[in-house]
Steps between C-alpha positions, in 0.01 A plus 500: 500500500158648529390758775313390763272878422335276299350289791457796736254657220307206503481482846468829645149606389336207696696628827497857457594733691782248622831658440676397213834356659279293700368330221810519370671300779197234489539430158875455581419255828240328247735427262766388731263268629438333152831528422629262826199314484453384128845612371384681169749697482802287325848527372771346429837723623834394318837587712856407599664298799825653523767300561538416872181634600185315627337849496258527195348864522182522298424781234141553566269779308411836656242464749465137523643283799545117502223296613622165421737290378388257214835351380836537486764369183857523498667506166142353373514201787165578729655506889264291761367748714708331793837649279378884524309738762361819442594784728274865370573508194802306491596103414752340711618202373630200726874521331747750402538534086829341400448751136260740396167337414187564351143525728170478423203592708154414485355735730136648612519866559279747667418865520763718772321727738517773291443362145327714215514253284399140417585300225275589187356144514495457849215789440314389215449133635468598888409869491091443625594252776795772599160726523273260682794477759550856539129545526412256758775704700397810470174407504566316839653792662282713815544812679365771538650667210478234319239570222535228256457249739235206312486134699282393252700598202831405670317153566428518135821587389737305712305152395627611140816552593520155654367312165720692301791382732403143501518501119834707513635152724344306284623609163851554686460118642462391141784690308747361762 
């Protein structure tokens, strides 16, 4: 996992003096954003149906939260989605296991509230539009306190962000 510092340096010298945890907190709403949008953030989570439960808790990584539910396999047999629901981070399945059983998840995942950190790749590939999107909110902000305020620049910056999220959908659209 790779620290989200990374995108706040980047960021924070075309917003200054904005306080770092607020640029903090719009990287983190940016990212969520892409993440429930274009679902770039991917994995596949192996666990257990115990025996007699239609419960499946799932084991997700620090700081990420589900954002959507790609597929679901039991004992390598993919489930149609009218077999399962998700409930938080949970899949219930429509019947009781008669026997312990093995289940697969193909899942999109985003950042928690309070996430650090992003997956190393999830950076590399998505870091600048993470920027743009933090910028153009920033940017966007007014008061009378509010120094970094730029309409022009958050213009600027938020038409970024929306390209780079159109080919996030897009390259998401064709890996499915």
């Amino acid at each position: 996992m790779g620290s989200l510092d990374t995108l706040v340096r980047q960021v924070m010298p075309l917003v200054l003096p904005c306080p770092r945890g607020m640029v903090l907190d719009a990287l983190r709403a940016a990212a969520k954003d892409l993440c429930e949008q274009a679902a770039v953030w991917r994995v596949k989570l192996d666990e257990t149906a115990l025996r007699g439960d239609a419960e499946v808790p799932l084991t997700l990584p620090r700081d990420a939260g589900l954002a959507l539910v790609l597929g679901v396999w039991l004992e390598g047999n993919r489930l149609d989605p009218s077999d399962y629901s998700v409930e938080g981070d949970h899949i219930c399945l429509r019947a009781a296991m008669p026997r312990d059983c093995a289940v697969t998840v193909e899942a999109a995942l985003r950042p928690s509230r309070l996430a650090e950190h992003l997956p190393e790749r999830l950076i590399e590939q998505w870091g600048d539009v993470l920027a743009y999107g933090a910028q153009a909110r920033l940017k966007a902000m007014s008061g009378n306190k509010v120094e970094w305020s730029d309409v022009a620049g958050a213009q600027i910056a938020l038409e970024q962000y929306k390209e780079g999220m159109a080919r996030a959908r897009i390259r998401a659209m064709a890996s499915r």
